[in-house]
C-alpha positions in Angstrom: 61.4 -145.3 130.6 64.6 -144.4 132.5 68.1 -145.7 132.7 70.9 -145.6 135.2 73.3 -142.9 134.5 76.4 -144.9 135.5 76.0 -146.4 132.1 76.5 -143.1 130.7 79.5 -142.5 133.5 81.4 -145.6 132.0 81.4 -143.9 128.6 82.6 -140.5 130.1 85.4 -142.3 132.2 86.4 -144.1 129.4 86.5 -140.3 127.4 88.5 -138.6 129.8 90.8 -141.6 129.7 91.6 -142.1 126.6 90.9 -138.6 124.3 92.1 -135.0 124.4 89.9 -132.9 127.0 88.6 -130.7 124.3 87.0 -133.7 122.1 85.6 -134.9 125.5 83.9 -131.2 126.0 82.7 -131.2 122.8 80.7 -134.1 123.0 79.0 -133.8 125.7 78.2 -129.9 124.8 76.4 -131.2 121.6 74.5 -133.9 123.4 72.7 -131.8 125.4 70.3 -133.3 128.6 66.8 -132.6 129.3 65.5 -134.5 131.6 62.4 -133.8 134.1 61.6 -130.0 132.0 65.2 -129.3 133.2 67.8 -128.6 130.6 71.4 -129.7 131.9 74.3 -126.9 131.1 77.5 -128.6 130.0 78.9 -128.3 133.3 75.6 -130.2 135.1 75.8 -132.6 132.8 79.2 -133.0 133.5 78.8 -133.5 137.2 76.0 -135.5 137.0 77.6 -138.1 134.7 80.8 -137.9 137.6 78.4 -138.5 139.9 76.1 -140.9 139.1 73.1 -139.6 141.1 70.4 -139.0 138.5 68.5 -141.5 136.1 68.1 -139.8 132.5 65.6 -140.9 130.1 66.3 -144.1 128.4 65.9 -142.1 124.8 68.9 -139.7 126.0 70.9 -143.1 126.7 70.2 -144.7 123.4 70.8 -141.4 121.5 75.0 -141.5 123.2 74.9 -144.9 122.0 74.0 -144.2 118.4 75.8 -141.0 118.6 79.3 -141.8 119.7 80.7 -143.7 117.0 80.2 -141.5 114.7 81.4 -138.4 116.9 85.0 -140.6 117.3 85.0 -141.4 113.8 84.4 -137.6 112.2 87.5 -137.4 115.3 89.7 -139.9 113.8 89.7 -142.9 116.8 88.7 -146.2 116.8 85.2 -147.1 117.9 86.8 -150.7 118.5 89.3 -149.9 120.4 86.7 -147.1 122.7 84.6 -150.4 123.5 87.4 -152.5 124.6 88.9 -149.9 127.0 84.7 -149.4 127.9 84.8 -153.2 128.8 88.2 -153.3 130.4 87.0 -150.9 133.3 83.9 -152.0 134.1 83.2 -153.2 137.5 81.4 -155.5 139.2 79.1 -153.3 141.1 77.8 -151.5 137.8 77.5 -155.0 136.5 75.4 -156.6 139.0 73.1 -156.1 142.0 74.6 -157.2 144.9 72.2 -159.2 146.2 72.1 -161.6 143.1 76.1 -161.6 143.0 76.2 -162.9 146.6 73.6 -165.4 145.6 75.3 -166.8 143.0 78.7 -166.9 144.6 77.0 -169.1 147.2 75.6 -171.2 144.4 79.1 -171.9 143.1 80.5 -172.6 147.0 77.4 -175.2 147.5 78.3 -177.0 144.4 82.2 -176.7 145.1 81.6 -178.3 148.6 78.6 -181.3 147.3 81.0 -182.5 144.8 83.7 -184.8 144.8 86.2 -184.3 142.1 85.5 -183.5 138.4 82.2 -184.7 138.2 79.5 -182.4 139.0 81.7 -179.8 136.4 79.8 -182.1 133.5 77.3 -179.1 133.4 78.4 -176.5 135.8 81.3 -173.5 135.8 81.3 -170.9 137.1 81.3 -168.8 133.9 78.5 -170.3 132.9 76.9 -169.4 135.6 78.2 -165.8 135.2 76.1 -166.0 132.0 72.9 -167.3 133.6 73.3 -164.0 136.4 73.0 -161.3 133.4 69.5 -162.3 133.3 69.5 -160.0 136.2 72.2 -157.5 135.1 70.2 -156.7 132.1 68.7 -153.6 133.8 72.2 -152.5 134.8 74.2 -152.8 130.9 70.9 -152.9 128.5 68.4 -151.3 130.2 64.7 -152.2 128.3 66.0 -155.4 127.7 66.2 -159.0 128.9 69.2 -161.3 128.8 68.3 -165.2 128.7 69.8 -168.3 128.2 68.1 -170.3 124.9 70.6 -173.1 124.6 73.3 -174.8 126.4 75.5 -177.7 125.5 78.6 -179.4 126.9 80.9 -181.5 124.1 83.6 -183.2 126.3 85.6 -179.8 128.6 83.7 -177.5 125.5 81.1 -175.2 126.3 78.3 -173.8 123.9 75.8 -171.4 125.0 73.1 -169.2 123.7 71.9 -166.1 124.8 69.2 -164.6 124.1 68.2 -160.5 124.2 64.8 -159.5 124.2 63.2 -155.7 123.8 60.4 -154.3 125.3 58.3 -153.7 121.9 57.5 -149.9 123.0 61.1 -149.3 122.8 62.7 -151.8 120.1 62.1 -149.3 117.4 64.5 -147.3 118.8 66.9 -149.4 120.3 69.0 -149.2 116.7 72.9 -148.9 118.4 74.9 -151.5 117.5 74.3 -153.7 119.8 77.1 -156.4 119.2 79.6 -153.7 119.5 77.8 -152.7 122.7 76.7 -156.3 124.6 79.6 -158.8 122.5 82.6 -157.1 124.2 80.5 -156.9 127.5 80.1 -160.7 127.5 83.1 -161.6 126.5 84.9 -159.4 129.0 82.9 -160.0 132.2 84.4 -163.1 133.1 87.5 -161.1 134.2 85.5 -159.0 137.0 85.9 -162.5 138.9 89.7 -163.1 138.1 88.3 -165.5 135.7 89.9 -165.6 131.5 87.4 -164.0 128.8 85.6 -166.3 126.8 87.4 -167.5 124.0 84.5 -166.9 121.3 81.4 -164.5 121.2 79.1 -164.0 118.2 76.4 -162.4 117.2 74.0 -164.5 115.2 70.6 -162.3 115.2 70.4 -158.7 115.2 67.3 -156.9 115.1 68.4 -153.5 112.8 67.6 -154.0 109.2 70.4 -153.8 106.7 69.2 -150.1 106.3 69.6 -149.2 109.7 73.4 -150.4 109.7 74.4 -149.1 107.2 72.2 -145.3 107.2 75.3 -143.2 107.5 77.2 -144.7 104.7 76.9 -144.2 101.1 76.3 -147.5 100.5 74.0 -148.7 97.8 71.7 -151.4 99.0 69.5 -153.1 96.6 67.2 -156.4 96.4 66.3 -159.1 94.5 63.5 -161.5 95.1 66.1 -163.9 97.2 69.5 -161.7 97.8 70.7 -158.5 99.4 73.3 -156.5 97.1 75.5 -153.7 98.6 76.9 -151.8 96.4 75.8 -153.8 93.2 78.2 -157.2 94.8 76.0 -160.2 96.1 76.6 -160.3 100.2 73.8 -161.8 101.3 70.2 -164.1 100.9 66.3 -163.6 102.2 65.2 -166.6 104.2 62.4 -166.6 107.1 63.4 -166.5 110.7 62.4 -170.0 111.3 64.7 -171.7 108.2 67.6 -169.9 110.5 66.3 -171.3 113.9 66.0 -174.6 112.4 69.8 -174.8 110.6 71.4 -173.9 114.3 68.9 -175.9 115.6 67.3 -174.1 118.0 64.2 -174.1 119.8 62.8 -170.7 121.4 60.3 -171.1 124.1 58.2 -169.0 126.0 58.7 -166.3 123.7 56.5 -165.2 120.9 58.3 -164.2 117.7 56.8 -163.4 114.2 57.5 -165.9 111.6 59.0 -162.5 109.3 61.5 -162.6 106.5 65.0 -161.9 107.7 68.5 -161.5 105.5 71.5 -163.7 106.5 74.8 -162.4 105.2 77.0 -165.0 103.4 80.1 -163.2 103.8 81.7 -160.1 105.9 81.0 -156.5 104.5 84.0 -154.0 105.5 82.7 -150.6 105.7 84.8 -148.0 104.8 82.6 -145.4 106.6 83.1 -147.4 110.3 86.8 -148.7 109.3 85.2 -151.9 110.4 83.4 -154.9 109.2 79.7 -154.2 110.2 77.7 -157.4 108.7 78.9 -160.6 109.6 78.8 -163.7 107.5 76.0 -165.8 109.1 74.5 -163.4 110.9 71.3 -162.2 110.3 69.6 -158.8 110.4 65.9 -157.7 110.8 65.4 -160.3 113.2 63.2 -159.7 116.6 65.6 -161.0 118.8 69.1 -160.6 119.5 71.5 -163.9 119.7 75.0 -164.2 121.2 76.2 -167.7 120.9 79.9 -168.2 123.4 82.2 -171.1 122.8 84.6 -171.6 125.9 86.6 -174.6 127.6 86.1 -176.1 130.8 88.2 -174.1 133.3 90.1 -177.1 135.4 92.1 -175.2 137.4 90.8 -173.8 141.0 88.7 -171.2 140.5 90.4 -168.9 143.4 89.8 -166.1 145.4 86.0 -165.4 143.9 84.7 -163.1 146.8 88.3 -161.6 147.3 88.8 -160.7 143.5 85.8 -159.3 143.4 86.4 -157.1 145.8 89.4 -156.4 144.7 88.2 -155.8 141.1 85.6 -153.2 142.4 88.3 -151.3 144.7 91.0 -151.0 141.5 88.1 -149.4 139.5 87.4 -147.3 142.2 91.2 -145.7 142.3 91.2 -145.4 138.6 88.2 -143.1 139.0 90.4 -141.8 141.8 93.2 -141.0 139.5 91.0 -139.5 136.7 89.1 -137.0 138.9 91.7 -134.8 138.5 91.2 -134.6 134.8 87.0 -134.4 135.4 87.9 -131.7 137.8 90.1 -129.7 134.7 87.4 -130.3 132.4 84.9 -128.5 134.8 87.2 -125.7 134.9 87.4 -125.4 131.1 83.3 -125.7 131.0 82.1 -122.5 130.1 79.8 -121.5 127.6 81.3 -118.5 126.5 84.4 -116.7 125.8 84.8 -112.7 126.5 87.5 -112.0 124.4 89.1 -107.9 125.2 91.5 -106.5 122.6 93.0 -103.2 124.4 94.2 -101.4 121.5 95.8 -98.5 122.8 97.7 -100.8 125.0 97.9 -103.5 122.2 96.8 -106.2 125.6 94.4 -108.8 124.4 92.4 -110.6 127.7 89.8 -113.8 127.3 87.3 -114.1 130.7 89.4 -111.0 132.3 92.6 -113.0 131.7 95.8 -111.5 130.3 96.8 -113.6 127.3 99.6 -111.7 125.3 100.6 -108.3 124.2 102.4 -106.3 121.7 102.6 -108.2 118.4 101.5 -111.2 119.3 98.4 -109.9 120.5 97.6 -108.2 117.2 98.2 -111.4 115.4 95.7 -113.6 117.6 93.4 -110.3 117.3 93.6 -111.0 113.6 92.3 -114.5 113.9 89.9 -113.8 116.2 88.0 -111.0 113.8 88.5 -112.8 111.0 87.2 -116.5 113.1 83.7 -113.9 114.0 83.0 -112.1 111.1 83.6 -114.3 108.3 84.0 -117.7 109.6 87.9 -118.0 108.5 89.9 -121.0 110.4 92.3 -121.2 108.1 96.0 -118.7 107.7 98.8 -118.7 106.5 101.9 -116.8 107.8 102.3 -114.9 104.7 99.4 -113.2 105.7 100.3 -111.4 109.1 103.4 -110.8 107.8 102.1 -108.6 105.1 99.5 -107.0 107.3 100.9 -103.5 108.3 98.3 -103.5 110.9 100.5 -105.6 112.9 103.4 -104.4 111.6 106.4 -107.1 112.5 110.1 -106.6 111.5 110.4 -107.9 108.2 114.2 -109.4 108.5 112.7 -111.3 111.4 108.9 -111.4 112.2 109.6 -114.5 114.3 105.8 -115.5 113.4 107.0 -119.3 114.6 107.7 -118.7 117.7 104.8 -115.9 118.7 102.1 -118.4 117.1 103.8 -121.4 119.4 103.3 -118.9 122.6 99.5 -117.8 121.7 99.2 -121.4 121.2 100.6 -122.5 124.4 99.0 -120.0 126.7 95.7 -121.0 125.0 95.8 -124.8 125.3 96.7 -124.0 128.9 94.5 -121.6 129.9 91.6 -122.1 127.0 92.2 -125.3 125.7 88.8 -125.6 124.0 90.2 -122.8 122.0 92.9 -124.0 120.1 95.9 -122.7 116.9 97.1 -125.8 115.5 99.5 -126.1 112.5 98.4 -127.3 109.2 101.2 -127.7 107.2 104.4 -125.3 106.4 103.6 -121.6 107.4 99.9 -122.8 107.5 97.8 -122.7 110.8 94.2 -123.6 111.8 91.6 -121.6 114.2 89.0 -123.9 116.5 86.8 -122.4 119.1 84.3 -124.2 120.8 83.0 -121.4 123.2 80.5 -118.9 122.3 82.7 -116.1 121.3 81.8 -112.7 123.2 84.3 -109.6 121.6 85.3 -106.5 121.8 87.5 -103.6 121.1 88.6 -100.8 123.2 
């Protein structure tokens, strides 16, 4: 099964917008593409998620999507905030087909021009009907699966619907990414495409990953008894069957077949300290075999204005952001090489990465120093002490100025190299990072 690659694109925009080029690099370089017996070099992949010209196999999708959270938590950012910005630049067109979002825009005109004041609005607004067009934008945000509406009620201007998200069963094994972090922010959000305020409440009340599955990279103890689920030896949730929990909402599935199985429903939050991030949701439950979403919102009573025009507008803003950021795609291609030919010229003491002069004299014996010690024993970590006592490079010892010669290797690197980085690590402490296949020599 393949998926659309602008659905990878939106998580690389949202990359180069909000981390450090060489974190974005590093991603992508360990989650490698093959797709069609090709294998994709950094710098394809690269171009192809810029793109958006090639479909990639739906396993390769699901793989970023289980991948990247813990990739930005090993690199210290929130996951939360990753999927907000995700949501935030979204637009219309990688939403929805075009022919269905004209259809339903002339929907909402032919019950804006058969009505006469307030009263046809008892079951109809237009971000309801935003919620009953994902049926067809499934293919477009979760590919494999199938949006539907179970349930909708109206109490006074209050809205309460249930959606529904369905699997293919050849995939649902796999489709273990957290999917409420994924589709929750994606329905709350999409509302704004159209000029339109986010709903005002999205939950998740069924997800289909077992407790297990959640929580696999943790080091969290889970246990059972014959009735409860215990994490970590404390009591967070109980077993009950599927239909107990579609009976207590009250709801009534049809036209879709679901096992009667045994499910767990949490009966209070659990904060993991893993995520940095409450992951299981009181009332929720997990292990189900169909995703739930159930949005509370308030009848919109002013004039819904400018639909078609914000639209537009929405997909052309997106388009200069893209605009904007090309530059930094373009930088990142330019960094995207697999391997760095690192020269050091001893006679004339000239050290050279790719054919490019870096530094000379003492400061090139220092970064020659790292560089040997990086390759042949895997040290990152010095200490100033270290090259100062090194007659090797032999610096004045009133005043090695070690400062300021590490702050101009550094510099010259992050400019030229910046996937090759000296950071400091405390007081007269520095720290050695390559992410290029190194390639050296002496002469």
């Amino acid at each position: 099964m393949k998926a659309r690659i602008s659905l990878l694109k939106e998580v690389y925009i949202t990359m180069v917008l909000k981390l450090p080029l060489k974190d974005v690099f590093q991603f992508w370089k360990e989650n490698t593409l093959v797709a069609d017996d090709k294998s994709f070099t950094t710098k394809e992949l690269l171009n192809a998620l810029w793109n958006s010209t090639e479909f990639v196999p739906l396993d390769y999708l699901l793989s970023i999507r289980t991948n990247l959270e813990h990739y930005l938590i090993k690199k210290g950012y929130s996951f939360i905030e990753f999927t907000e910005t995700l949501c935030s630049i979204r637009s219309v067109k990688t939403i929805f087909p075009l022919d269905i979002l004209i259809e339903k825009i002339e929907l909402y005109l032919f019950h804006l021009f058969y009505s006469f004041g307030f009263n046809y609005s008892d079951m109809f607004d237009f971000r309801y009907l935003i919620l009953q067009s994902t049926n067809y934008s499934h293919d477009y945000v979760v590919p494999g699966g199938i949006f539907k509406v179970i349930k909708h009620e109206v109490h006074k201007n209050q809205f309460n619907t249930i959606m529904g998200l369905l699997y293919d069963k050849s995939i649902e094994h796999k489709y273990y990414v957290d999917v409420e972090m994924w589709t929750c922010c994606f329905l709350k959000k999409v509302p704004r495409c159209f000029n339109l305020p986010p709903f005002e409440e999205v939950y998740t009340l069924s997800d289909c990953r077992p407790i297990e599955k959640v929580l696999y990279k943790t080091n969290d103890s889970i246990s059972y008894s014959e009735d409860s689920l215990f994490i970590n030896n404390k009591k967070y949730g109980r077993i009950i069957t599927f239909q107990d929990f579609l009976n207590e909402k009250r709801l009534n599935i049809t036209n879709v077949k679901l096992p009667q199985k045994r499910v767990v429903i949490m009966g209070k939050d659990y904060f993991s300290p893993y995520h940095k991030r409450v992951v299981l949701k009181s009332g929720c439950i997990y292990g189900a075999d169909i995703y739930l979403f159930e949005l509370n919102y308030k009848k919109l009573f002013t004039k819904t204005k400018r639909i078609i025009s914000s639209v537009i507008k929405n997909s052309n803003e997106k388009e200069q952001l893209f605009h904007q950021l090309e530059q930094r795609h373009n930088k990142l291609l330019s960094y995207s090489v697999d391997k760095a030919k690192i020269v050091y010229d001893k006679r004339n003491e000239v050290i050279s990465i790719n054919d490019k002069y870096i530094t000379r004299y003492a400061p090139a014996r220092i970064l020659n120093k790292i560089v040997n010690a990086y390759i042949f024993s895997g040290k990152q970590d010095f200490e100033y002490f270290e090259f100062k006592n090194d007659p090797d490079i032999a610096l004045d010892s009133y005043k090695p100025n070690i400062d300021i010669r590490i702050n101009r290797i550094s510099e010259k690197l992050r400019n030229e190299f910046p996937l090759m980085s000296i950071t400091r690590t405390g007081k007269g402490k520095i720290s050695f990072d390559s992410n290029y296949e190194i390639d050296y020599r002496e002469r």
